[in-house]
N, C-alpha and C positions, 0 to 999 in steps of 0.2 A: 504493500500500500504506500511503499515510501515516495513521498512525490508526487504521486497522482493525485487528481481531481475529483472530487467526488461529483458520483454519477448524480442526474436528476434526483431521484428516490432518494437518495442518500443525504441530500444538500435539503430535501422538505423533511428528512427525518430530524435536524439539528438546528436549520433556521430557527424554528419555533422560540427553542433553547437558548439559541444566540439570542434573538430580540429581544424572551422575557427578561434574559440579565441585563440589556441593554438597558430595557424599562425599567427596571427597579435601580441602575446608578442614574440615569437622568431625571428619576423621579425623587432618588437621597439625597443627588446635588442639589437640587430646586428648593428643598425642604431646607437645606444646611443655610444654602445661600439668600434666603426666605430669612433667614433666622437673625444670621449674620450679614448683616448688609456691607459690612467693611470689604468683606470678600472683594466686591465690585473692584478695590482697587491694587490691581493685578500687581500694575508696575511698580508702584509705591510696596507694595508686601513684598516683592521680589528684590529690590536695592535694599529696602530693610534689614530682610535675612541677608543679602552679603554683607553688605556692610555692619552689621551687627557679627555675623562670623569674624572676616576680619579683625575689629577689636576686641572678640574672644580670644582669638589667636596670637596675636600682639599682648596683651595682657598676660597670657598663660605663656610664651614665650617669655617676658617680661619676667612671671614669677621664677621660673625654673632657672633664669641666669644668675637670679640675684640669689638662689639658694632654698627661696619660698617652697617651693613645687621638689617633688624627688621624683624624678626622673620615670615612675613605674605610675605615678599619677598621672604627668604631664605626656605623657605617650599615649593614654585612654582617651584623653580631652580632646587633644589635637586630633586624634583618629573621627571623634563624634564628629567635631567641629567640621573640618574637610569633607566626614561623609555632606553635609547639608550644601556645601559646594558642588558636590559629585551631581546632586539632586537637581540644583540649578543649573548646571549645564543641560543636563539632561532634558530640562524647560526649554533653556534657550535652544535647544538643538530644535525644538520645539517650534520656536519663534511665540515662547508664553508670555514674553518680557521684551517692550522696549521693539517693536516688529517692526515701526514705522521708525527708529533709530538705530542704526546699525553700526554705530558707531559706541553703542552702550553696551550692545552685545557683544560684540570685539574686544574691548576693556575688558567688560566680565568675562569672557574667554579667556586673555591672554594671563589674567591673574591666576584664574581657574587652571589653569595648564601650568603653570610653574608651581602649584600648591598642594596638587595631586601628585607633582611629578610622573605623569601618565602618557596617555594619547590626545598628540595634539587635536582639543576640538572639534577647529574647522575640517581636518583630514577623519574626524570621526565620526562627523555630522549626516553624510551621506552611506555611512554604513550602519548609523544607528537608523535611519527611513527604511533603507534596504532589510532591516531586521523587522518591520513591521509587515513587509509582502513577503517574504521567505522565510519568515519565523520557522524554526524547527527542519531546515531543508538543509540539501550540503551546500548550497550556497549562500546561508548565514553566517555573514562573514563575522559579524561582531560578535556574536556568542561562540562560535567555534574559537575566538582565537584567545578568548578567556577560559576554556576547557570542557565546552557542551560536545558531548559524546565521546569523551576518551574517559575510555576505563581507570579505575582507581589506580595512581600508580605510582614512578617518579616520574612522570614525563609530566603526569597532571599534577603531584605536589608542585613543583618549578613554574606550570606554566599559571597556579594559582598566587604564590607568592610573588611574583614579581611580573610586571610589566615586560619585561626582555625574555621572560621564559616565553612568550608568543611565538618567539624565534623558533621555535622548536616546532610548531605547527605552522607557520606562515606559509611553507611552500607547499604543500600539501592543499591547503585552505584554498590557495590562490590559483593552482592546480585545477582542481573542482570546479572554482567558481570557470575558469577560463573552458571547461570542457563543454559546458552548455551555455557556454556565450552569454552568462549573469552580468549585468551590467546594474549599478557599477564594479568593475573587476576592481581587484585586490593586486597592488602592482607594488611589490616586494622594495625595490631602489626606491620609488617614493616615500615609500610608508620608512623608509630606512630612514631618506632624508627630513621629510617631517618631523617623526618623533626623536630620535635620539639627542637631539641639541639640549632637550631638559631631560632625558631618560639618562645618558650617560654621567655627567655630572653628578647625580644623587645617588648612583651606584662606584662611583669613581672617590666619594668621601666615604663610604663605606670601608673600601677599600685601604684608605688612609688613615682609618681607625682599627684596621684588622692586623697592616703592619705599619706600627706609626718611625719605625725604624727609616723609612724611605721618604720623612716627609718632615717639612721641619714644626716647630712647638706652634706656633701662629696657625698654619694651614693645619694642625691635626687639632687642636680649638675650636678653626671653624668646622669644619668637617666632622667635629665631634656632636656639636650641636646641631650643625643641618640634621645630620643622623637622627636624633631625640627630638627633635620639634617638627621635622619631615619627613623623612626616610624610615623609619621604625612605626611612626605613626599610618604611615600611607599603606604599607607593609603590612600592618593589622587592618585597616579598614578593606584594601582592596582583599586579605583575604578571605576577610568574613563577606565582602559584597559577592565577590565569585562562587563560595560556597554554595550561600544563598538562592543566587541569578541563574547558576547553572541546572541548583537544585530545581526550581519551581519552571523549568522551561523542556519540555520532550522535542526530541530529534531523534531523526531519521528512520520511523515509521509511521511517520502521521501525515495527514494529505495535505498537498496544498492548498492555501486559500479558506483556511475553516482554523477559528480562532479559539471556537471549542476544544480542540486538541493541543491547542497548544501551552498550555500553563496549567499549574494543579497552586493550588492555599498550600503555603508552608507557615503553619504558627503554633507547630507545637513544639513548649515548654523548653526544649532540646535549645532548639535555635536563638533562642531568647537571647543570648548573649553575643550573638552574632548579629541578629536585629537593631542591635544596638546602633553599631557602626555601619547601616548601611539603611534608617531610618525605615526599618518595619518593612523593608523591603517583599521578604515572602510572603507575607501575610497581602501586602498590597498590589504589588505587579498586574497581577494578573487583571486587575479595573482597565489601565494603562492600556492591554490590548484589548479592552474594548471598546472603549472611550481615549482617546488620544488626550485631546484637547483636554487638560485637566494638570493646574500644579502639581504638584509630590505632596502640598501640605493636603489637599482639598481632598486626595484619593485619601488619606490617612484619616482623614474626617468623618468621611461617607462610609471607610470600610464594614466598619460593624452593623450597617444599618445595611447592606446588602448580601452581607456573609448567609443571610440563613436561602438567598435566592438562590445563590451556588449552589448549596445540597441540595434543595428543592430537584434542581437542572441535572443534579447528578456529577457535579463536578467534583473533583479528586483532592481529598486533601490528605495529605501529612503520607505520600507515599513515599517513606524514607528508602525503599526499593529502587529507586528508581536513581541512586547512585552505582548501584550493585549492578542496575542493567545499564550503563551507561547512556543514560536519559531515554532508552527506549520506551514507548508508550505500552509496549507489550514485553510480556514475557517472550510470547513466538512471533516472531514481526509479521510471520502468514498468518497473523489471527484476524477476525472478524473485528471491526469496530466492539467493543460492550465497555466504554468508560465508566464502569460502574464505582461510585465515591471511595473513599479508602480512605480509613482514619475518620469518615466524618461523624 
């Protein structure tokens, strides 16, 4: 079933499915945003959370130099703080914020990309769109190259902790995508060029704190600290968001084009600590594909009030299996569609 389309029959069997959960978040949101009129002002809430990030960040940096903060504190903050970053990109990727200024989204890009120490944005931007039509397919390029579909392993330890672990799946990923002519392709020298200008640097003070023998007192100081207020922080958040992200998203036996298949609720007990740093992500996501249009805080708002439409619909939750099948939707990928709920 991997990849294909589902037939007529099959597309009136799930439509229903799709639209009721449709209905019940465009009818949470109306009630939330009914409630809360402030909502209304998108742009203003969206510079607020950065800018209020930032001076989390700056102050918690602040504490930890002057001795305030110990180092096993100041690692958790910074992790939380960044993930709410991670989030607003994610909007702007959007164009949730600031659509008709594109010069505020660029600013908040450009910060956003040195803060995460990650994948540049702008070069992101068009693979995270791509991940909403090819969700769950081998040419998702954004979720394969965080670790959707490889089995539990080292390949997947490496390519979950660090941004440069991708390297290990990129030609493979970009392979695929080039075999059925998925556009946008995945093109290895750019994506080199793009990211590593801030990728290399954050793994290069690492280094310089591992043997500080080859560096003098001043550069292992700073390097020390990028490390604890960047590099150690992003290190925890990006691994709790990949656990997360990879967790609640099936590939490569689900069909294309049908959004029911493609995400399960992760919000048990387990994960919690992971949630943390990646703003309730599991529990959340899955609204995301089906409603777009929607901040990271608004989905976080409306969740509980549509959680009980999922089970209703038969949607999947807390399939902690479905690390063990490396995201496959089935146990035997020649089975029959039956998403019957798990865990709910």
């Amino acid at each position: 079933m991997s990849g294909e389309t589902l037939s007529i029959k099959e597309k009136n069997e799930y439509q229903p499915k799709i639209n009721s959960i449709r209905k019940a978040i465009y009818t949470e949101e109306k009630r939330v945003k009914d409630k809360y009129t402030w909502l209304e002002h998108q742009d203003a809430i969206g510079m607020g959370i950065f800018l209020g990030t930032i001076a989390g960040m700056v102050a918690t940096g602040y504490m930890y130099m002057v001795g305030v903060l110990a180092w096993y504190i100041t690692i958790p903050i910074m992790a939380a703080l960044v993930s709410l970053l991670h989030e607003l990109e994610h909007d702007l990727i959007h164009e949730l914020y600031f659509k008709e200024q594109k010069w505020v989204q660029n600013l908040m890009f450009a910060f956003i990309w040195v803060a995460k120490i990650n994948a540049n944005p702008w070069w992101r931007k068009p693979m995270h769109l791509k991940h909403h039509k090819t969700s769950g397919q081998i040419d998702d390029i954004e979720e394969r190259l965080i670790g959707l579909g490889l089995p539990v392993g080292l390949k997947r330890f490496l390519v979950t902790i660090s941004p440069l672990g991708s390297y290990l799946v990129i030609y493979g990923v970009s392979q695929d995508s080039k075999k059925i002519n998925s556009l946008p392709g995945l093109q290895i020298i750019r994506a080199s060029i793009v990211n590593l200008p801030v990728l290399l640097p954050g793994n290069f003070c690492l280094l310089a704190i591992l043997f500080p023998e080859y560096v003098s007192e001043t550069v292992y100081y700073i390097c020390w600290n990028v490390c604890m207020l960047l590099y150690f922080p992003n290190t925890l958040r990006q691994s709790s968001l990949q656990l997360v992200s990879t967790g609640c998203h099936y590939y490569g036996d689900i069909p294309r084009n049908n959004v029911y298949f493609q995400n399960q609720v992760l919000n048990h007990p387990i994960f919690y600590p992971f949630q943390l740093f990646c703003f309730n992500f599991g529990a959340t996501h899955i609204i995301h594909h089906y409603v777009t249009r929607q901040p990271f805080y608004l989905r976080q708002m409306i969740a509980a009030g549509v959680t009980d439409e999922f089970k209703k619909q038969g949607v999947r939750f807390n399939d902690l299996g479905i690390y063990k099948r490396a995201h496959r939707f089935y146990d035997n990928a020649t089975a029959s569609p039956d998403p019957v709920a798990i865990g709910a």
